[in-house]
C-alpha positions as CSV (number, residue, x, y, z in Angstrom):
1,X,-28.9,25.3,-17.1
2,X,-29.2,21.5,-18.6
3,X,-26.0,21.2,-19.1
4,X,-25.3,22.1,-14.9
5,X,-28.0,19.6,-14.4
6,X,-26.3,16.7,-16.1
7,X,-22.3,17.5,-14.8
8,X,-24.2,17.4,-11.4
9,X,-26.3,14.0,-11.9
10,X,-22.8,12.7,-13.7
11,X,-20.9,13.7,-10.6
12,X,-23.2,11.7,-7.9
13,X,-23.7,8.9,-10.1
14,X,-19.6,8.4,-9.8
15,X,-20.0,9.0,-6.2
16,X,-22.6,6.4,-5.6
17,X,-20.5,4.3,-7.8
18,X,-17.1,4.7,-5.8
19,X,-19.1,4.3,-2.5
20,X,-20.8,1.2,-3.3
21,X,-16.9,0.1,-5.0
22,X,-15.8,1.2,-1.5
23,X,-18.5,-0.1,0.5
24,X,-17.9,-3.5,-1.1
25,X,-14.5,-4.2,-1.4
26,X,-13.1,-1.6,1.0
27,X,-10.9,0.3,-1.7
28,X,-11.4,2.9,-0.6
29,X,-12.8,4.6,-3.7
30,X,-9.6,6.1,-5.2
31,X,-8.9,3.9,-7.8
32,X,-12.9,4.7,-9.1
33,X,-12.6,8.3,-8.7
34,X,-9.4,9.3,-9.8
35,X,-9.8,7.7,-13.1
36,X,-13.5,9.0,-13.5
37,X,-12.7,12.6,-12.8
38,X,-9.9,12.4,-15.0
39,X,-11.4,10.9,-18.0
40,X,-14.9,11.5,-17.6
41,X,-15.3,15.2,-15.9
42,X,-11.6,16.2,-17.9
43,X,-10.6,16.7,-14.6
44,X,-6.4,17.7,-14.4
45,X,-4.7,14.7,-13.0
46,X,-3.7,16.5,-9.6
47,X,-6.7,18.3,-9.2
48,X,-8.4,14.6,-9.7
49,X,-6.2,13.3,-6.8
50,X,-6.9,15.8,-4.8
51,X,-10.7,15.5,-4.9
52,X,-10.9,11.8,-4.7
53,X,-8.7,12.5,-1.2
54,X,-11.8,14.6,-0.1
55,X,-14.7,12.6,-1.7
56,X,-13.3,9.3,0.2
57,X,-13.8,10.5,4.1
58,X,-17.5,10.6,4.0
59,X,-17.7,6.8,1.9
60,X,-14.9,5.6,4.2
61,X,-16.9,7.3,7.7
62,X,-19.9,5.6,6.6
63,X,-18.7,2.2,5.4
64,X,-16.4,2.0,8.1
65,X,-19.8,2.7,10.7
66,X,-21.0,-0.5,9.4
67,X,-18.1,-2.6,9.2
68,X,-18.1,-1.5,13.3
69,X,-21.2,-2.8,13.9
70,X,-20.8,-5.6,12.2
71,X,-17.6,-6.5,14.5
72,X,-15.1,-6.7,11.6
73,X,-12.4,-4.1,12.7
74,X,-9.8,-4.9,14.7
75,X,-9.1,-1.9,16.8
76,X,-5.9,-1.7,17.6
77,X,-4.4,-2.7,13.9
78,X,-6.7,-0.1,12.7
79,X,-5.2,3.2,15.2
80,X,-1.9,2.4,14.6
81,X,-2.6,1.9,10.6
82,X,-4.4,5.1,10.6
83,X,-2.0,6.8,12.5
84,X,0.7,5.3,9.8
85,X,-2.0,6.5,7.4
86,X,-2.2,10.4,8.3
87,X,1.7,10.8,8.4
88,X,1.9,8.9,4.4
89,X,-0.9,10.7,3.7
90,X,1.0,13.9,4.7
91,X,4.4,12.7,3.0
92,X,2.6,11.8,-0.5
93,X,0.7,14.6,-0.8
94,X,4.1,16.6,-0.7
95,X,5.4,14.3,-3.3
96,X,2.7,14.9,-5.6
97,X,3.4,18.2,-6.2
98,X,7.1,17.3,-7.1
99,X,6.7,14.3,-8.9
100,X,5.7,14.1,-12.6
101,X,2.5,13.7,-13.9
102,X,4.3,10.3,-16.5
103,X,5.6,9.0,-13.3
104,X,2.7,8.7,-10.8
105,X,0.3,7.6,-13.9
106,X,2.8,4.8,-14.5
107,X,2.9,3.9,-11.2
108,X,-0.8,4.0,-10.0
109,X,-0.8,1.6,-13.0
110,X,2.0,-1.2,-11.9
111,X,0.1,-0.5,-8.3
112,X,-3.2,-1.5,-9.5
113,X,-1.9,-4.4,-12.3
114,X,0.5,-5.9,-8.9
115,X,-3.0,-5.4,-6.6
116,X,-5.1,-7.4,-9.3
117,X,-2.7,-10.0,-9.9
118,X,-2.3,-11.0,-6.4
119,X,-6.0,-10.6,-5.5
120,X,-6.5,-13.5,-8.7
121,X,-3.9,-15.9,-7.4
122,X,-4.2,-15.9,-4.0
């Protein structure tokens, strides 16, 4: 029974992490909870994808609630990004069943080394 207790505090102390990641820095809380679920909870790596997909609508419904009031959307970039959004979505999560587990780790990696380095020199 302890051990239930502490996979469950684990499991909302990443969430509260990736949310306030999210909240912050509008990542959206992927590139927290992906790597957390896989190397924290032993989580398989498309099982881990999957579950950050889910975890993220209620951090991105809540930041995004905020960022609204605060005027800092732009509508109309934001429907048609979204709408751009649902139909990648749809198309990668087809492709993650097809590609290789080497191949997306490599690269979420060059995606998240290119992200980092541009953040740092712009």
């Amino acid at each position: 029974m302890e051990f239930l207790k502490t996979i469950k505090i684990k499991n909302i102390v990443i969430g509260i992490f990736a949310g306030i990641i999210s909240g912050l820095f509008s990542t959206g809380g992927g590139m927290i909870l992906v790597p957390a679920f896989i190397y924290l909870l032993k989580m398989e790596d498309t099982k881990a994808r999957g579950t950050s997909v889910f975890c993220i609508l209620p951090m991105v419904i809540t930041s995004s609630f905020f960022y609204y009031k605060g005027n800092y959307i732009d509508l109309k970039i934001a429907i048609l990004c979204a709408v751009g959004g649902a139909i990648g979505g749809y198309i990668g999560a087809k492709l993650l069943k097809k590609l290789p587990e080497k191949i997306l780790k490599i690269s979420f990696t060059v995606f998240l080394i290119y992200v980092s380095f541009k953040m740092i020199t712009s």
